[in-house]
C-alpha positions in Angstrom: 8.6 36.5 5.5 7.3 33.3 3.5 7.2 29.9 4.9 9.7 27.6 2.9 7.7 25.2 0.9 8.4 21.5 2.3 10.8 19.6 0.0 8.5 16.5 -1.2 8.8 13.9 -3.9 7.7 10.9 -5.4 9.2 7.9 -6.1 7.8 4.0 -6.6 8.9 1.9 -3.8 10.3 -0.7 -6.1 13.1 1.7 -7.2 16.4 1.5 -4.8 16.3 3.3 -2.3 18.5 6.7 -2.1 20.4 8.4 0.5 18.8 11.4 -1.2 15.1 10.6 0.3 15.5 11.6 3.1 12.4 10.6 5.1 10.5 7.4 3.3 6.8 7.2 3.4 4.8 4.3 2.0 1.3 6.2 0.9 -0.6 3.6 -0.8 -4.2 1.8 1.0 -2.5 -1.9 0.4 1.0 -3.1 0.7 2.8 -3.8 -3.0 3.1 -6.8 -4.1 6.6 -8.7 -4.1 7.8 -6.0 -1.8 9.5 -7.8 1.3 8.3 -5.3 4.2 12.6 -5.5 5.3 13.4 -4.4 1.7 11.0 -1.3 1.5 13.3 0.8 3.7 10.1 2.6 4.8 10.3 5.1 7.8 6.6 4.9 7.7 3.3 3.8 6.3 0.7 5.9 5.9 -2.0 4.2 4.7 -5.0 6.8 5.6 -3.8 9.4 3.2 -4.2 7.0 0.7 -7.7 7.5 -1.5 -10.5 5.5 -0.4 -10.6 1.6 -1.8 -13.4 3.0 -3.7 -12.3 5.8 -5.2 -9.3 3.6 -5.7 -11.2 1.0 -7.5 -13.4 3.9 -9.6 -10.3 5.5 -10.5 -8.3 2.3 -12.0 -5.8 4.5 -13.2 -7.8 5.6 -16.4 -5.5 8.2 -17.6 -9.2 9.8 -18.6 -10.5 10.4 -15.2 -7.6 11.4 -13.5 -8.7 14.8 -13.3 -12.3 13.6 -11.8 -10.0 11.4 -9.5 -7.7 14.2 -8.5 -11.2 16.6 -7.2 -12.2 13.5 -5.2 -9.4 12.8 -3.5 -8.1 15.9 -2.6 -12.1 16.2 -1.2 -10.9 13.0 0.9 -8.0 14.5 2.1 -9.9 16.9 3.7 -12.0 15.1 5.8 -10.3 14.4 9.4 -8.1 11.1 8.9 -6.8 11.8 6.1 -6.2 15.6 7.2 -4.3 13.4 10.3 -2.3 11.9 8.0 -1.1 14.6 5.8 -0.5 17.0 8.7 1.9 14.3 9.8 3.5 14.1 6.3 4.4 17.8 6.9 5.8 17.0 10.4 7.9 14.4 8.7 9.1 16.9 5.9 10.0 19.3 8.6 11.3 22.8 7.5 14.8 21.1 6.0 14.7 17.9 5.6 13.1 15.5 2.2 10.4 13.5 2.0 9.7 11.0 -0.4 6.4 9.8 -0.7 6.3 6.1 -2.2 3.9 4.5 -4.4 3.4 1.0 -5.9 2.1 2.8 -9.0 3.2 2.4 -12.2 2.7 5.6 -13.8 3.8 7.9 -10.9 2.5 10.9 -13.0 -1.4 9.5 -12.7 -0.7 8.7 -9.1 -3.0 9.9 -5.9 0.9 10.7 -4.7 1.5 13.0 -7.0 -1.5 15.0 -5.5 -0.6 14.1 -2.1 2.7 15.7 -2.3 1.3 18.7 -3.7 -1.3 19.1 -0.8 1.5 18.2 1.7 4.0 21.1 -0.2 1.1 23.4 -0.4 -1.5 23.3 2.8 
């Protein structure tokens, strides 16, 4: 018998929120700018499955090192806080319920989130 695969996806917190979510998780390291912290409609914050600020500030979202990015930070998100962090994404999935994993980045599809929600649907 397989496991069902948690239901994650991603979203940028500036886009109106749906009932559709489900559970909404805030993933980035800093808070986004011009975001009032009552209009975010977070359930959460999880800040330390966010990348490091350095890897962060290496990465700068050059579409070029993305992939280099992406075997850092899933390295990161093995270590034990961000493992903390992602096991509690999964409890916040749960086996039948959404979760939407929010970013303030602009190109979702470059996004740590993108990887986080893959780690989270996959173990």
């Amino acid at each position: 018998m397989s496991k069902k695969k948690p239901d994650v996806r991603v979203r940028r917190i500036y886009d109106e929120a749906e009932d559709a979510d489900g559970s909404r998780v805030l993933v980035d390291r800093v808070w986004p700018r011009g975001m009032a912290k009552g209009e975010a409609a977070l359930d959460a914050w999880i800040k330390d499955a966010a990348p490091s600020t350095e890897l962060r500030r290496w990465y700068g979202h050059e579409p070029e090192r993305f992939d280099a990015f992406a075997e850092r930070y899933r390295a990161e998100l093995a270590e034990p806080e961000p493992q903390e962090a992602v096991e509690h994404l999964r409890e916040l999935a749960g086996p039948s319920r959404r979760l939407t994993l929010l970013t303030a980045t602009r190109d979702v599809d470059l996004s740590h989130a993108l990887i986080l929600a893959d780690t989270v649907r996959n173990g």
